[in-house]
C-alpha positions in Angstrom: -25.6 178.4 101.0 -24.0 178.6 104.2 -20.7 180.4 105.4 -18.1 179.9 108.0 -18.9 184.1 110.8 -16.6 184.5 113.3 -18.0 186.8 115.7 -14.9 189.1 116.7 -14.9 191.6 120.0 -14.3 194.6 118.0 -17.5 193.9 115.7 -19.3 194.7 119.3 -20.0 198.5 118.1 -22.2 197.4 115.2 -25.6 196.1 116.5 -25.8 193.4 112.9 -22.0 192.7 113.8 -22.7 191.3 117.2 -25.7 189.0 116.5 -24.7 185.5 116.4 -23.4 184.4 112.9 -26.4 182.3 112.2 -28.8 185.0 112.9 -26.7 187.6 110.8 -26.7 184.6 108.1 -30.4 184.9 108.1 -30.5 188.2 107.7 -28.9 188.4 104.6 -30.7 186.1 103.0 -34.1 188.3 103.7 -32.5 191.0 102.5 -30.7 190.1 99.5 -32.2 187.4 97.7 -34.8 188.1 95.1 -36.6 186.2 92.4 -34.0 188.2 89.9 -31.4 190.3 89.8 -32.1 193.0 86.5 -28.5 194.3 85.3 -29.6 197.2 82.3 -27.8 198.5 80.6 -29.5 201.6 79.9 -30.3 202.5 83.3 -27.0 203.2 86.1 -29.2 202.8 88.5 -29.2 198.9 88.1 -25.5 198.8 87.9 -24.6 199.5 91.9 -24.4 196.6 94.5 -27.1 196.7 97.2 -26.3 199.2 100.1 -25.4 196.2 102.6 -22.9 195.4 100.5 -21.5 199.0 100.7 -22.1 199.7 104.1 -18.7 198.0 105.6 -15.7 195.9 104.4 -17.0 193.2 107.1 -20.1 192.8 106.0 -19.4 192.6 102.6 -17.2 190.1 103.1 -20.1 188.0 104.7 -22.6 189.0 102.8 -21.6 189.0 99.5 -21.0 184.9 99.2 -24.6 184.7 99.5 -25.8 187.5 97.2 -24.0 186.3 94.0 -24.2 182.6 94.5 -28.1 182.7 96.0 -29.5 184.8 92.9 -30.4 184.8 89.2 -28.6 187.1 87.3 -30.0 189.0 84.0 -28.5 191.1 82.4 -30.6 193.4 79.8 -28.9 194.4 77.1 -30.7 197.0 75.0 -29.7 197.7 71.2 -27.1 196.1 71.5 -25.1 198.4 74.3 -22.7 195.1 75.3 -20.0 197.9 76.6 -21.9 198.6 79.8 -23.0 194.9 81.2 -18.9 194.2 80.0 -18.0 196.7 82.4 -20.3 195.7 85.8 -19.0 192.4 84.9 -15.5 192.9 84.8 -15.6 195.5 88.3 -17.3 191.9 89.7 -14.0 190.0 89.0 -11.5 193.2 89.8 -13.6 194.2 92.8 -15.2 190.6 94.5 -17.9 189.0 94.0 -18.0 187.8 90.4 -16.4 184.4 91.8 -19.4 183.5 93.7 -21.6 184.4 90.7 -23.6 181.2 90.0 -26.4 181.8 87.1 -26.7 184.2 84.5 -29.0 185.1 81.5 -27.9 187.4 79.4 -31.5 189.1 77.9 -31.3 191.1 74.5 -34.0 193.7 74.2 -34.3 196.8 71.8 -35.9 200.2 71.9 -37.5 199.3 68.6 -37.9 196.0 67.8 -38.2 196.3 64.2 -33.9 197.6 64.5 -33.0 194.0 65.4 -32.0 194.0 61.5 -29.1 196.6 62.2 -27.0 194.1 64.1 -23.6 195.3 64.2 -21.3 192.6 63.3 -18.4 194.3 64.4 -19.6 194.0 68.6 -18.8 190.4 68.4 -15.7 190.5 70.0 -17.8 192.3 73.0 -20.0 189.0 73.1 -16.4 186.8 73.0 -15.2 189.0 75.9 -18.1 188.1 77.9 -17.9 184.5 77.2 -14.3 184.6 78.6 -15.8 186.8 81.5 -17.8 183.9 82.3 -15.3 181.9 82.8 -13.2 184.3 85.1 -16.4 184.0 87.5 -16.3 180.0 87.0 -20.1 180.3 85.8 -21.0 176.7 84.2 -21.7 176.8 81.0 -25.2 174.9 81.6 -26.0 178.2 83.9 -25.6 180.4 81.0 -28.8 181.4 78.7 -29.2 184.1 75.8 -32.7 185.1 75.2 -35.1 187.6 73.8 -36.8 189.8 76.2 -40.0 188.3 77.2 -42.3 191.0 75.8 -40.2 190.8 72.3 -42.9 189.4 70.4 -46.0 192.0 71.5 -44.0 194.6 70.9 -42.5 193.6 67.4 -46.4 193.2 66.0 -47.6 196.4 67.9 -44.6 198.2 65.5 -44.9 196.4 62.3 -48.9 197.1 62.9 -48.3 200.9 63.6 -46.5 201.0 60.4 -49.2 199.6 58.5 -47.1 195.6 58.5 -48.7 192.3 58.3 -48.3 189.2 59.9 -45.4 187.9 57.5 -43.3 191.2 58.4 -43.7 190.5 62.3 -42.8 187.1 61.1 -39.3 188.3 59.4 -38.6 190.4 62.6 -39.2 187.1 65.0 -37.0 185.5 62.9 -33.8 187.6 62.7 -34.3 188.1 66.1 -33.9 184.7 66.7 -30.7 184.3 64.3 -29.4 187.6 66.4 -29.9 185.5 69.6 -28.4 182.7 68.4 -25.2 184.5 66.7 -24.6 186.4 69.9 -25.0 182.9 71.9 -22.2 181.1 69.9 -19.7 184.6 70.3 -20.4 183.9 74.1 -19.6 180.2 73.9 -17.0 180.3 71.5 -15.9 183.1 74.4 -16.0 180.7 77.0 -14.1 178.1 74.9 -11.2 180.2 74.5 -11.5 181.5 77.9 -11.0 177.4 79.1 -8.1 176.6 76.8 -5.9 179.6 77.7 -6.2 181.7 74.8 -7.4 185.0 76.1 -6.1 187.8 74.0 -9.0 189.0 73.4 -10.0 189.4 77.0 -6.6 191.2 77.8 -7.3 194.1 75.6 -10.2 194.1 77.3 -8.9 194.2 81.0 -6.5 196.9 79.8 -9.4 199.6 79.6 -10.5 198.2 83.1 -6.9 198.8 84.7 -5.7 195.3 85.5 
């Protein structure tokens, strides 16, 4: 991706400022791309922008374009905790840079994998809000995946093992996890559908907690 730098007199007292726009392009790249972006939502930490991004209102302005659009997004849901990844999403759209957001997977992990069978029903409005999120940052639908954590299945026979299981229990557990997945994909896209035809109620008691 490439964007339009005007190089401006006044940017003269930053060193980054006054390289030439193609060199400053380049230098974003290097430091912001990555194979992934993790978004957890069990860990803060994950939940900040990169410090270029903080360091002026110039730079993020340049910068930014190129972080969001340039990267995978994933964003690790664990046990269920939609609330927090809701959150970092909507400050994107309030706050810039949800609009260049390009691809995003949304991963569903647990602390114990043998709890995927207390799915709580009542968070699938959460999912729908994220669906019409999506939409908000213009996110294709074809760049939007829900899957299992990739260590899922280890981990689910190491527990049902521990607890003295067999191999049709780690079975059962695979399996609901796999409904889970697949209920919390369709409150996503049935988001996303409402999102596109208007109908975004849901998503405005939603933005009220956010302060829109």
């Amino acid at each position: 991706m490439q964007i339009d730098i005007e190089t401006k007199p006044s940017d003269t007292y930053s060193p980054l400022l006054a390289l030439p726009p193609e060199l400053r392009n380049h230098i974003y790249y290097d430091a912001l791309i990555e194979d992934e972006i993790y978004v957890r939502s069990n860990d803060p930490s994950t939940l900040q922008e990169p410090s270029l991004l903080r360091t002026c209102c110039r730079i993020r302005s340049e910068a930014s374009p190129i972080y969001y659009a340039s990267n995978n997004f994933c964003l690790v849901v664990e046990d269920f905790e939609v609330d927090t990844v809701l959150t970092w999403l909507g400050y994107r759209i309030l706050h810039g840079g949800g609009e260049h957001i390009a691809r995003l997977h949304i991963v569903i992990s647990f602390s114990r994998c043998t709890q995927v069978t207390a799915y709580i029903s009542d968070k699938a409005d959460r999912w729908t809000w994220l669906g019409q999120d999506t939409v908000r940052c213009g996110i294709a639908e074809d760049q939007i995946a829900v899957r299992l954590a990739g260590d899922y299945e280890d981990r689910v026979r190491n527990e049902v093992e521990a607890q003295g299981g067999d191999d049709e229990d780690v079975e059962f557990f695979q399996g609901r996890a796999q409904l889970v997945v697949r209920e919390i994909e369709a409150n996503v896209q049935g988001g996303s559908a409402i999102r596109a035809s208007g109908q975004h109620g849901l998503c405005r008691r939603f933005e009220g907690t956010l302060g829109v």
